[in-house]
N, C-alpha and C positions, 0 to 999 in steps of 0.2 A: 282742487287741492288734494293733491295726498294721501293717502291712509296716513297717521300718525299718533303710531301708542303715548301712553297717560306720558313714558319714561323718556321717551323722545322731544317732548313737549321740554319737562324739566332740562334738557339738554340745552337743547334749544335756546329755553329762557338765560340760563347759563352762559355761552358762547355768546351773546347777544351784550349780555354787560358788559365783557371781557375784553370782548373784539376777539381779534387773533389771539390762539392759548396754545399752546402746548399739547401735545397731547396727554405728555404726563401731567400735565397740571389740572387736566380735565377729568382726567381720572381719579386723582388725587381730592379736586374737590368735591365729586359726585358720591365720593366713598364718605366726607367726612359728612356732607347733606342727608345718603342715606343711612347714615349711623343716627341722624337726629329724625329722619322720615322715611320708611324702607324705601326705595325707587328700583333700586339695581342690587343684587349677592355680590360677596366678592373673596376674593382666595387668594393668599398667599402666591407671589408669582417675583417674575428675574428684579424688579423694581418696589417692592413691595404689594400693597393691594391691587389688583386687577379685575376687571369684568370681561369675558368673554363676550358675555351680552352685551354689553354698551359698545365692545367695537364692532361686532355683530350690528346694533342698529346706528353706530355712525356709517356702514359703508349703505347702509338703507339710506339716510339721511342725505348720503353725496350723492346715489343714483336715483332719489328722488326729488331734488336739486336744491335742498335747502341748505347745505353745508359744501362748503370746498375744504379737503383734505391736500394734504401736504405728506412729507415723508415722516415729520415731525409737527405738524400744528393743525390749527381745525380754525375756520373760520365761516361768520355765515354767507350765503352765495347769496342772499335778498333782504329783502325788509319786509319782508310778510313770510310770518310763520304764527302758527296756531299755540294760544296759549294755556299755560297747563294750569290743574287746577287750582282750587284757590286753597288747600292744604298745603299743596306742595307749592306755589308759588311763597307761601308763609315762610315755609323754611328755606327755600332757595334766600328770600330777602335777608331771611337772620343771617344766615352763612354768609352773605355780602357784605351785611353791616359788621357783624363779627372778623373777620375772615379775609374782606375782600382787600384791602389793603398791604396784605402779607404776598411777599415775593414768592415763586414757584419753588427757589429753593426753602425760601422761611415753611411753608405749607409741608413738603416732604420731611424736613425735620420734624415739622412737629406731627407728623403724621407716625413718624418711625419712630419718635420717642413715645406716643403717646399710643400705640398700635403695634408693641412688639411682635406679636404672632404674628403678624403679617409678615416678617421680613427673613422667615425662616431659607427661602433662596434667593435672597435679594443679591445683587451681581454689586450692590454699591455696600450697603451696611448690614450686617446679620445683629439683629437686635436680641436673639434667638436663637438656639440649637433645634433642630430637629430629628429624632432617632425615629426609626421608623425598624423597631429589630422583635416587633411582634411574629406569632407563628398560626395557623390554624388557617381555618372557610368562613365564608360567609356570602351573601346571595344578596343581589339587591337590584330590583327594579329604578329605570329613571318615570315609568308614568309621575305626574304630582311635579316632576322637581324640573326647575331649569339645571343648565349644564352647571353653573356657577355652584349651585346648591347641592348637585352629585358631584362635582369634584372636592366640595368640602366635606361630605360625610364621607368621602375616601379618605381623604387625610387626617382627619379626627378620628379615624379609625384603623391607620399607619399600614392600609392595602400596599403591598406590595405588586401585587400585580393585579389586573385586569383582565377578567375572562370572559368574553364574549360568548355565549353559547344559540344565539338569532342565527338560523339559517343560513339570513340575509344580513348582515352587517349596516344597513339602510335604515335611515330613518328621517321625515318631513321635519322634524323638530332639531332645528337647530345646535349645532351640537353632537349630536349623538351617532353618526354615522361612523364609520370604520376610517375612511381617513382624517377626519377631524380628533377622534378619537385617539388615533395612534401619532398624531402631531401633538396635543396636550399635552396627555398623560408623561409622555420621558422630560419633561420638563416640570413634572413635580416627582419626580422619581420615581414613578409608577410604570410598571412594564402594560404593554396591551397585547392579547394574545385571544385569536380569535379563533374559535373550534368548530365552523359549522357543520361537522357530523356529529354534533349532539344538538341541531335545533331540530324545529319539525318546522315541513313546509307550511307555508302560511295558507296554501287553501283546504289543507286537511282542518284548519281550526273555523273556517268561512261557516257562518250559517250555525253556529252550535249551542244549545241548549246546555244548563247545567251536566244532566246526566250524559250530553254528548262529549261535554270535556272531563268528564271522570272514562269515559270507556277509552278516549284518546290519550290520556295521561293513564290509563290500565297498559295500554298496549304499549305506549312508551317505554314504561318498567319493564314490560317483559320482553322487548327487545334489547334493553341498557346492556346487560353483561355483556352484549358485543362489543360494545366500543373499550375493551378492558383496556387498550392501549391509551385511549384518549384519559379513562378517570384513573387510571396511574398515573399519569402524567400530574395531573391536577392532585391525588395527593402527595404526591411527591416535593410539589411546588407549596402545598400546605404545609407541609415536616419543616420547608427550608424559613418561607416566610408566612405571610398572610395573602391570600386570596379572596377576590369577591368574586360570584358568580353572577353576571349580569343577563340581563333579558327586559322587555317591555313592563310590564305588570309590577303595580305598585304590588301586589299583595303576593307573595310566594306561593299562596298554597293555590292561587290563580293563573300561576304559571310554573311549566316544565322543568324549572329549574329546580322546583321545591322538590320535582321525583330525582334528577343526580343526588339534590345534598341527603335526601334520605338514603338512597344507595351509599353515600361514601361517612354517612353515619353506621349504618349497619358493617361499616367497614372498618371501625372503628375513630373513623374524623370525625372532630367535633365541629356542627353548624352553625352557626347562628345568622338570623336573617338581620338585615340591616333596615 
């Protein structure tokens, strides 16, 4: 059998009562399960709440042959599948008993009236305004967070755009790469904008010791004034709206990004880490 995560399983369990669902309805229930038991993040999107993640692991689920997808529905392809645990099968069950009864559109009502911040670009109902007319920087690592989880502390924080500063725009962790990256974000109004002349290659950081990433982030700064064209740029888009500076590392002062936002502080930007 399989690999199959904790969240996969509750999936699973789910689609298995239902029979054939919807996808939006899958979605819709898994949001209202993980608001009673965390399973899956989820963000404001064209239908209301969304998972990147869950369709992330439904298309695991169809090329590991548990599930057949449609253009619109999800159903399971067997009768054996692994079940999830017995916390989350808990609440999966209340959500049935409570819940399961209610039609896909009864569920989206009450999900939109019951869930207004969710619905801030819904393409059906806006339950919700969202201004997004902040101004200034800020930096912020995805280590720690799935993509669901950095796309919400963007918009809780009304980023206007997205600044890449990785060399290499690449990342193993779902999510995070440059084109997935730049297909998300304009669909929460967020621009992406990627600068790889202010990353540092990734084998100059291989192999290094604390004091070997202070003499690497030493030499950093004292090459930065070059790139004057690039951190104009960046404050310039700070004056208009708000910016984050993105890179790997949860913690800024552990990554290259913390040396730009100190530069474009002594420049007079104000930083703050996210």
């Amino acid at each position: 059998m399989a690999m199959v995560k904790k969240r996969e399983r509750a999936m699973l369990y789910l689609i298995r009562h239902f029979g054939r669902i919807s996808r939006m309805e899958l979605v819709k229930r898994m949001f209202l399960v993980s608001e009673a038991n965390r399973v899956y993040d989820f963000v404001p999107y064209k239908f209301g709440p969304f998972s990147f993640d869950l369709y992330n692991d439904l298309a695991h689920l169809e090329r590991a042959g548990f599930v057949e997808l449609s253009d619109e529905t999800v159903s399971l392809a067997g009768e054996i599948y692994p079940d999830p645990d017995t916390a989350i099968r808990r609440t999966l069950n209340y959500h049935i008993s409570t819940f399961g009864e209610m039609s896909a559109s009864d569920i989206m009502e009450y999900v939109y009236e019951r869930y207004p911040e969710y619905t801030i670009f819904s393409q059906i109902e806006k339950k919700m305004d969202y201004v997004c007319d902040e101004r200034g920087a800020t930096t912020i690592g995805y280590e720690g967070r799935n993509i669901d989880q950095f796309l919400s502390v963007l918009l809780k924080n009304k980023i206007n755009t997205l600044i890449d500063v990785r060399k290499n725009a690449f990342s193993m962790k779902y999510g995070f790469s440059k084109g997935q990256l730049s297909r998300y974000l304009p669909e929460l109004r967020i621009s992406y904008l990627h600068i790889p002349s202010l990353g540092i290659e990734g084998g100059r950081r291989k192999d290094l010791d604390k004091n070997g990433f202070k003499k690497l982030f030493d030499e950093y700064a004292e090459d930065l004034p070059s790139k004057k064209r690039e951190l104009d740029m960046i404050s310039r888009l700070a004056s208009e709206g708000k910016v984050a500076l993105m890179c790997f590392e949860k913690e800024s002062g552990d990554c290259h990004r913390e040396v730009i936002a100190n530069f474009l502080r002594n420049d007079g930007t104000e930083v703050v880490d996210l």
